[in-house]
VEXDREN-2710 file (C-alpha; in Angstrom, 1 decimal):
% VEXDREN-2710
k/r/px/py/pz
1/UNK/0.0/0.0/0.0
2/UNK/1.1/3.3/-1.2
3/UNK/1.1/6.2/1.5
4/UNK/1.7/10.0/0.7
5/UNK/2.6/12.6/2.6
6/UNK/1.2/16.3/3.4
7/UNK/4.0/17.7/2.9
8/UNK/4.0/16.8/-0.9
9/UNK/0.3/17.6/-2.0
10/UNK/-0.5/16.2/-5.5
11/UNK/0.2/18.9/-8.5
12/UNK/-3.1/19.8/-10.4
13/UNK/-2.3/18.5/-14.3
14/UNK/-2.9/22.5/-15.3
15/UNK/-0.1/24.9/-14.5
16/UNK/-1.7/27.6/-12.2
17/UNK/-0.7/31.3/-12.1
18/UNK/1.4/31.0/-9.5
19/UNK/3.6/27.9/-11.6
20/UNK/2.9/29.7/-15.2
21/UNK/4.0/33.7/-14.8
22/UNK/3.8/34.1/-18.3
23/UNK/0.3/33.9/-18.7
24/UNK/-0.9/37.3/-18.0
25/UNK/2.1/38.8/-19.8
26/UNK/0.9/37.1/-22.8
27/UNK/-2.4/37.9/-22.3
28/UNK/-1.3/41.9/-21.9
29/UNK/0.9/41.3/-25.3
30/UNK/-1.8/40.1/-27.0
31/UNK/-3.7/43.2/-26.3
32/UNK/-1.4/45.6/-27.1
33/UNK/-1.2/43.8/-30.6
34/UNK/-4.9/44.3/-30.9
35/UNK/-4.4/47.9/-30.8
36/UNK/-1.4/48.3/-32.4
37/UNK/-2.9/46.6/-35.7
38/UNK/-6.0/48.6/-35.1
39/UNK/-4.1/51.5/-35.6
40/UNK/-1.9/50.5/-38.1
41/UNK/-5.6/49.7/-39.8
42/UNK/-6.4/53.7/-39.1
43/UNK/-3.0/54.7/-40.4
44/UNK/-3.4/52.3/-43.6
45/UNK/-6.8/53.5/-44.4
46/UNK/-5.7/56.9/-44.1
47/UNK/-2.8/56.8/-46.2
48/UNK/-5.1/54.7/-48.6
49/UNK/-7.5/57.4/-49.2
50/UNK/-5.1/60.0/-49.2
51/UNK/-3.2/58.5/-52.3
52/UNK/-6.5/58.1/-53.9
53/UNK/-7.5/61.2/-53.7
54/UNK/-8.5/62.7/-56.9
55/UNK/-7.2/65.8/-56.1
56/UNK/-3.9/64.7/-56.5
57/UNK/-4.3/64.8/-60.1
58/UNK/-5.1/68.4/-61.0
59/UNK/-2.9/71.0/-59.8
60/UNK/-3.9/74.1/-58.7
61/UNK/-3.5/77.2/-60.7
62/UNK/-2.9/79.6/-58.1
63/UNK/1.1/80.7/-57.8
64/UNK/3.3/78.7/-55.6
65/UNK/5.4/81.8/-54.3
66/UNK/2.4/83.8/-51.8
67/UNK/0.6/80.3/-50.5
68/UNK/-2.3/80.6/-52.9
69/UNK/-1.4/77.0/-54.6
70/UNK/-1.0/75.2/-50.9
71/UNK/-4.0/77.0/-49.6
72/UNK/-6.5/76.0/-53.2
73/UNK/-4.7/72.1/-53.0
74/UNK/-5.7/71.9/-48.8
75/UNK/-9.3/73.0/-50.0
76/UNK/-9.3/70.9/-53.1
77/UNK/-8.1/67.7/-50.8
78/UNK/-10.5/68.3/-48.4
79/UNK/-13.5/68.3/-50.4
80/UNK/-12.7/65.3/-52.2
81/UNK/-11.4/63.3/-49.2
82/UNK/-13.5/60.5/-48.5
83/UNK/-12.7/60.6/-44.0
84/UNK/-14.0/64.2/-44.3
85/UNK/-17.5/63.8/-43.9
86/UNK/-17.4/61.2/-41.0
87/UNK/-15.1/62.6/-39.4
88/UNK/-16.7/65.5/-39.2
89/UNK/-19.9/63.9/-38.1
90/UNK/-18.4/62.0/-35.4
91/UNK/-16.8/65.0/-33.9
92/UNK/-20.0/67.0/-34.8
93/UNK/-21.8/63.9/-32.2
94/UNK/-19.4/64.5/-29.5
95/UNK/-19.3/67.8/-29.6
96/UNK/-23.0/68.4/-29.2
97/UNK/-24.0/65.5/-26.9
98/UNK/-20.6/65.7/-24.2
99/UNK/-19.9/69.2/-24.5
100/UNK/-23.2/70.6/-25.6
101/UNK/-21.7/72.8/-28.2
102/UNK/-21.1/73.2/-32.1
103/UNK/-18.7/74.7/-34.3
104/UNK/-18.0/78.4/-34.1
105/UNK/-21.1/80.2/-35.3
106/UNK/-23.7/78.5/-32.9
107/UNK/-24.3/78.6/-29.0
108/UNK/-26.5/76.1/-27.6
109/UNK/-29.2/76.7/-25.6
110/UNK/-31.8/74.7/-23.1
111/UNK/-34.6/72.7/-24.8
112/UNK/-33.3/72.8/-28.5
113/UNK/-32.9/76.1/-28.4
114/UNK/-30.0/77.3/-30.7
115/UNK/-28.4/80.7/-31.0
116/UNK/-25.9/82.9/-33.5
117/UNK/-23.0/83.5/-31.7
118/UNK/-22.8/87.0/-33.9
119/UNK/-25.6/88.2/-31.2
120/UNK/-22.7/88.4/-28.7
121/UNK/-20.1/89.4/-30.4
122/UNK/-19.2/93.0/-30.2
123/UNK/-16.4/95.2/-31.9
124/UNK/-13.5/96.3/-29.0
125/UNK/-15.4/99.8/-28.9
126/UNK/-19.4/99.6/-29.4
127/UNK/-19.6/102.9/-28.9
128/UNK/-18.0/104.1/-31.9
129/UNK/-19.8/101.4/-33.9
130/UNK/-23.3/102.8/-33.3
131/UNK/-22.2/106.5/-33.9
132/UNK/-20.9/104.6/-37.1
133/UNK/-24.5/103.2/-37.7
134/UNK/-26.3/106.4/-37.1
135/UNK/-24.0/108.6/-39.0
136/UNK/-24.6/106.4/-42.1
137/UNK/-28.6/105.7/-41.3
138/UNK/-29.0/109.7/-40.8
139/UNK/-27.5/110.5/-44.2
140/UNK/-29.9/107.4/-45.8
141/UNK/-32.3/109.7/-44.3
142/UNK/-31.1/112.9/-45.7
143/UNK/-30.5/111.6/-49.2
144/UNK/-34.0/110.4/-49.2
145/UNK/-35.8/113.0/-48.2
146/UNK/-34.1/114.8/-50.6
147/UNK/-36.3/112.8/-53.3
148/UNK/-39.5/113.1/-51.1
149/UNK/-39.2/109.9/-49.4
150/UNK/-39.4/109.2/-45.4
151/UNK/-37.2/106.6/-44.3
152/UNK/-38.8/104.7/-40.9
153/UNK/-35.6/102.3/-39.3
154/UNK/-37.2/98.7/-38.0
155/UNK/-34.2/97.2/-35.3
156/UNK/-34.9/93.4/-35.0
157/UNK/-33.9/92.7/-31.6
158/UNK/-31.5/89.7/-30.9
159/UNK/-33.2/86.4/-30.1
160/UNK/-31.1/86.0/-27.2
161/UNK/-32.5/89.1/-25.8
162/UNK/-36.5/88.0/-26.3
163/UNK/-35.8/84.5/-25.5
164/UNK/-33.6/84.8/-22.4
165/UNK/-34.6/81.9/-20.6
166/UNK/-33.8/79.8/-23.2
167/UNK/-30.6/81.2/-24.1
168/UNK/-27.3/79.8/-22.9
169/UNK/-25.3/82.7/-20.9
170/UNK/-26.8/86.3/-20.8
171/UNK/-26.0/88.8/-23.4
172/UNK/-22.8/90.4/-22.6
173/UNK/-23.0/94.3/-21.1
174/UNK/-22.6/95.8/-24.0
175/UNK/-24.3/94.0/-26.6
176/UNK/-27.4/94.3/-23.8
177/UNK/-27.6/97.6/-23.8
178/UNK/-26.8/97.9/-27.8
179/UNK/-30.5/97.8/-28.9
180/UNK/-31.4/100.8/-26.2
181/UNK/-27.9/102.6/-27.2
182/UNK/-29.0/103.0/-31.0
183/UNK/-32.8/103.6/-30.7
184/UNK/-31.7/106.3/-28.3
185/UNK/-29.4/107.9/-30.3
186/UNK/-31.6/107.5/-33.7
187/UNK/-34.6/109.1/-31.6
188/UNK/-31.6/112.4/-30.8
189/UNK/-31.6/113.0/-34.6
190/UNK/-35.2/112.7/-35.7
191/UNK/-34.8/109.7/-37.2
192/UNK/-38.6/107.7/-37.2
193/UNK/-38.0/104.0/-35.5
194/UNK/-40.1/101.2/-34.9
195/UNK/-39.3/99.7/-31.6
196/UNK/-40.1/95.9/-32.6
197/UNK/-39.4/94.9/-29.1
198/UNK/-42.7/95.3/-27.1
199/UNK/-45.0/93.7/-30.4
200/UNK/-42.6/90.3/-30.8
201/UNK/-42.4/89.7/-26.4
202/UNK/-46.2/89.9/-26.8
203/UNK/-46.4/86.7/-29.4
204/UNK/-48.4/83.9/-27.9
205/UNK/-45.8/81.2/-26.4
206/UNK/-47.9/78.5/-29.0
207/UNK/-46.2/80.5/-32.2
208/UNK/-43.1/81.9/-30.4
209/UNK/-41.7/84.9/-32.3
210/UNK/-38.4/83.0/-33.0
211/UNK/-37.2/79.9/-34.6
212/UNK/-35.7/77.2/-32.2
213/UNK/-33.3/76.1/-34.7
214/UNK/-33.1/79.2/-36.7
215/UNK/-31.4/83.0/-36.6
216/UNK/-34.8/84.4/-38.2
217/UNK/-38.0/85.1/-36.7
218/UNK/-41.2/82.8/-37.1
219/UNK/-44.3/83.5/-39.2
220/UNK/-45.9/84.9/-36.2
221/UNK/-42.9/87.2/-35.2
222/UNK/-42.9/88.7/-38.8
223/UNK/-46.6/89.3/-38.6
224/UNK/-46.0/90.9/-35.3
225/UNK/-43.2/93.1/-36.4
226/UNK/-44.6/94.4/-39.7
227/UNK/-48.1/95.1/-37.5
228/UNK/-45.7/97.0/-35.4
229/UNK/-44.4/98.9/-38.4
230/UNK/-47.3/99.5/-39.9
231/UNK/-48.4/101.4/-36.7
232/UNK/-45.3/103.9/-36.9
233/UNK/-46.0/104.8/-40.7
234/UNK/-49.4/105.5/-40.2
235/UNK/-48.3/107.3/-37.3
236/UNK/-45.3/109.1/-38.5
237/UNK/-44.7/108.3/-41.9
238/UNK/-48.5/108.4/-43.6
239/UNK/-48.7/108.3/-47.2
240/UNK/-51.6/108.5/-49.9
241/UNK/-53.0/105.3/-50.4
242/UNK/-52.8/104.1/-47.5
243/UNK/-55.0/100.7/-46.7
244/UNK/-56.5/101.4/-49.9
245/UNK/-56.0/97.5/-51.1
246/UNK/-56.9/94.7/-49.3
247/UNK/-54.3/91.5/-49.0
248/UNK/-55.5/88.1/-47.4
249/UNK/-52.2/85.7/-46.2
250/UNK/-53.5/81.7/-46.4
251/UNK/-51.2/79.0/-44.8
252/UNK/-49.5/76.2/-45.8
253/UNK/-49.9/73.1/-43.6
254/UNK/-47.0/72.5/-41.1
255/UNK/-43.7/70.9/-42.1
256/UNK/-40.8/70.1/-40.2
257/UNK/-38.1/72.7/-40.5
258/UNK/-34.9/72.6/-39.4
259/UNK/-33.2/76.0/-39.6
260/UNK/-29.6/77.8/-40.7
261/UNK/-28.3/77.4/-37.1
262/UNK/-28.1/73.5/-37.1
263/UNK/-25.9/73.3/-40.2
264/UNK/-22.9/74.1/-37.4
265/UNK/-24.1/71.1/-35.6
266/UNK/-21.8/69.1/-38.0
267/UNK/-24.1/66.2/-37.5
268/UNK/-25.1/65.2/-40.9
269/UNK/-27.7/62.2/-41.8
270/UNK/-27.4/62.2/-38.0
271/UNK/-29.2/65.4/-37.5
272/UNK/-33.1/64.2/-37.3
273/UNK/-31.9/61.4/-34.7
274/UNK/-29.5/63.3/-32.8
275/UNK/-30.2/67.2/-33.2
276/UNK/-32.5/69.1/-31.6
277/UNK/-36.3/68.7/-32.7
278/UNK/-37.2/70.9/-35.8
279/UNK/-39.4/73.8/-36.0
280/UNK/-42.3/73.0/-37.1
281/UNK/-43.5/76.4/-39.7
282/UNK/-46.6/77.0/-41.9
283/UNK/-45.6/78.9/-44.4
284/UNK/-48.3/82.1/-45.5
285/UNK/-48.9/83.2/-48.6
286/UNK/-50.5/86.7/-48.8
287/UNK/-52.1/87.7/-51.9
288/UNK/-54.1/90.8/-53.1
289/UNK/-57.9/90.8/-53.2
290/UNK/-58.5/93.5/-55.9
291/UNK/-61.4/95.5/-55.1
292/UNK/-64.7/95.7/-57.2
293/UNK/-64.6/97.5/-60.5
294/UNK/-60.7/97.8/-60.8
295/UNK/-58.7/99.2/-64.0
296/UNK/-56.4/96.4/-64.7
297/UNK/-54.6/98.6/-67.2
298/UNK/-54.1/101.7/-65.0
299/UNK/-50.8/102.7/-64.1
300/UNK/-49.5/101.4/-60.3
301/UNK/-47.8/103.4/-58.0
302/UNK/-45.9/101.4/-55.3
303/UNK/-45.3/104.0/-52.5
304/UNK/-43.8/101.7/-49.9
305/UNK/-40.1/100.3/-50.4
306/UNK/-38.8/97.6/-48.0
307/UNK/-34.8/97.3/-47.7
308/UNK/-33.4/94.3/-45.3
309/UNK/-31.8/91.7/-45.1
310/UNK/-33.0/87.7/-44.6
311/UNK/-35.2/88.7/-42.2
312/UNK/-37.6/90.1/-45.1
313/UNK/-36.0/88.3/-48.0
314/UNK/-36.7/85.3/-47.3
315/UNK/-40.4/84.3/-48.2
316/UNK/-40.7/81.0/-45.1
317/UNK/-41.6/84.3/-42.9
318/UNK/-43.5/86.3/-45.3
319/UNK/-42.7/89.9/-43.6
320/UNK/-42.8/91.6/-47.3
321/UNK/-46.4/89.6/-47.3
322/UNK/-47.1/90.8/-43.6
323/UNK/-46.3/94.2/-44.4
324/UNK/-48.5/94.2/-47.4
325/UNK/-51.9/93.2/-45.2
326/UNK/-51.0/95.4/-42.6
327/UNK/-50.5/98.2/-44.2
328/UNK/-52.8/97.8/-47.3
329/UNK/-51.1/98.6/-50.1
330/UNK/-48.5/96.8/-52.2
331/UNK/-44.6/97.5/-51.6
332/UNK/-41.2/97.2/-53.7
333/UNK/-39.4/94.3/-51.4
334/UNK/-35.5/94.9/-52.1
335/UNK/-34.2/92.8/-49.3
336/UNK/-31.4/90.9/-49.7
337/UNK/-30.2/87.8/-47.5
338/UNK/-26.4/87.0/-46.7
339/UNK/-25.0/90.2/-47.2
340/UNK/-26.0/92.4/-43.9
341/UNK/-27.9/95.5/-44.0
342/UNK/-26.0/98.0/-45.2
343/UNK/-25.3/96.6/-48.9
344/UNK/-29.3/95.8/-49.4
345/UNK/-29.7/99.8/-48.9
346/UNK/-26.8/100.8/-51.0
347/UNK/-27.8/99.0/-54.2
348/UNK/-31.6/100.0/-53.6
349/UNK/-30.2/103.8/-53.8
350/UNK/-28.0/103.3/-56.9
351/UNK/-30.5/100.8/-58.2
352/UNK/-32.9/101.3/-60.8
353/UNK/-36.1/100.8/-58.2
354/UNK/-35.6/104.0/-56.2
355/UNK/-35.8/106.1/-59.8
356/UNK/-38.2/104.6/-62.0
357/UNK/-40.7/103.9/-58.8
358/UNK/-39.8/106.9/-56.7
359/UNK/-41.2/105.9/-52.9
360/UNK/-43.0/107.7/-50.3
361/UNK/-41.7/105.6/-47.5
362/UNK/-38.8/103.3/-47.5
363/UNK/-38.8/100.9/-44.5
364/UNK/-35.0/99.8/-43.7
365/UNK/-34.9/96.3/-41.3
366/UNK/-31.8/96.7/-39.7
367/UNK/-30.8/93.4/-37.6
368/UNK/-29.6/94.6/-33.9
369/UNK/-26.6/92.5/-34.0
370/UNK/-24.8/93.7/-36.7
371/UNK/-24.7/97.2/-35.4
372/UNK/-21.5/96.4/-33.8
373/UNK/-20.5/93.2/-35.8
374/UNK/-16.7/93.7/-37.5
375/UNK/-16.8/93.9/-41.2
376/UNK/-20.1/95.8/-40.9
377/UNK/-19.6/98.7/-39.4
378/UNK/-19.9/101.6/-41.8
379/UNK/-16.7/103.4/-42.7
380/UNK/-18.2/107.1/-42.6
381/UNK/-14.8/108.2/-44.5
382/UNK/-16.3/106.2/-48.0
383/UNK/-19.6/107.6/-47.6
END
């Protein structure tokens, strides 16, 4: 009979940890392989669809010497790059759902709410900017009257400002007190304004005056606003004719709408799953009812001219529409979208509208934030 002793325990037939070190060394190695083929992979892909790039068969035609060429090849590569896109996407997804931000361009607020970031940016002296602004609206003014028109200024307030609680900081000082700064000084030399302020707070919270998604005001707000303009002409500005044709505005049924602000999002085909809900807008139509008995063939004179910028350009809000009802009579719309307000009004005084339709009252919609954005502060010196 066979007889073992404790002191010599019988071996297990697998190695343990303790009698095979190795194990979680190999274990560790194999990991790090894992990763350093994944990235190899990343590299390789990259390096794949960089010397595929169709770019790299045309060359530029911009000089080599001042950067031009480097500069049109980066832009060239970039837009035919196949990683762009995605890439872009994926940072556009972290961005918005870790850090709750997008690119430059775009603040994010609470509940969907999205804001320019132009609304608080300011020039280093405000100050001078709006003596700028008046200096160049008072000789608009001048030069009008001068060919028997009145010229009544319409400041669109920032959305930040009439959506506060909803916005995500508060307006800095002195883009705060801009919209108070330039009324204030307008009103010092005689120059007719329509305070929008008080007419777009008042819009029911169902049809908010502003856009969640968008820069630009809603249906309703424009409505609200040209209501609000209309009251100044008739009370400052009246002209003959007035409310002497009658305009009904019909609606379009709702449709989802996402607006200029979430193209910084960055999110792509990801937008309707990821992004903020979109505005839902029914876009009006306003149309003229011509009233009983009506020459067809009889000469028309407009005597209202609107000047702005996207904020009456662009037809999803119908203010040119709005302003028609409201102030019955038919207008010249020379708004203009993407180039501020400033340019609008320059080519509608060196246009050919201003002398074969002369106006009696030109309404100029002047955005409150560019007042004392850079690149559009007037230069008084060219004027």
């Amino acid at each position: 009979m066979t007889t073992r002793s404790d002191a010599n325990p019988p071996q297990d037939d697998a190695p343990t940890a303790a009698t095979k070190p190795w194990a979680g060394v190999a274990t560790a190695s194999r990991w790090r392989w894992t990763y350093a083929l994944g990235f190899l992979s990343i590299i390789f892909g990259g390096f794949v669809a960089a010397v595929t790039n169709p770019s790299l068969l045309v060359s530029p035609s911009e000089p080599i010497a001042d950067g031009r060429w480097a500069d049109a090849y980066q832009h060239a590569f970039d837009a035919t790059s196949p990683l762009l896109a995605p890439s872009r996407v994926t940072w556009g997804v972290i961005d918005l759902r870790l850090f709750g931000q997008g690119r430059p361009g775009v603040l994010v607020g609470s509940n969907g709410w999205l804001f320019s970031r132009e609304e608080y940016a300011s020039v280093a002296d405000p100050a001078a900017a709006i003596e700028a602004w008046v200096a160049r609206i008072v000789a608009v003014r001048d030069d009008l009257a001068g060919q028997g028109a009145e010229l009544v200024v319409a400041i669109v307030p920032t959305k930040a400002s009439l959506v506060a609680e909803q916005a995500p900081a508060p307006l800095p000082a002195a883009t705060a007190a801009r919209f108070d700064d330039l009324l204030t000084a307008l009103q010092a030399k005689g120059v007719i304004v329509s305070d929008l302020r008080p007419a777009l707070a008042g819009v029911s919270d169902n049809a908010p005056a502003f856009l969640r998604t968008d820069t630009h005001w809603t249906p309703a707000g424009a409505a609200a606003a040209a209501i609000a303009i209309a009251s100044t002409v008739r009370d400052r500005a009246p002209f003959d004719g007035q409310g002497a044709t009658s305009f009904v505005t019909e609606y379009d049924e709702r449709h989802e709408y996402w607006g200029d602000l979430t193209t910084f999002l960055d999110l792509g085909p990801l937008l309707e799953r990821l992004g903020p809900p979109p505005d839902l807008v029914a876009t009006p139509h306003t149309n003229p009812l011509s009233p009983a008995g009506a020459d067809l063939f009889a000469a028309v004179n407009v005597p209202i001219a609107l000047v702005g910028t996207s904020y009456s350009a662009d037809p999803t809000w119908n203010t040119a529409g709005a302003l028609r009802e409201a102030l019955g009579s038919d207008l010249i719309d020379a708004a203009v979208a993407g180039v501020g307000p400033w340019e609008p009004m320059h080519r509608y005084l060196t246009g050919e509208a201003l002398r074969s339709s002369p106006p009696e009252v030109v309404i100029w919609e002047i955005p409150e934030r560019y007042v004392t954005l850079a690149d559009h502060v007037p230069d008084t010196a060219t004027w």
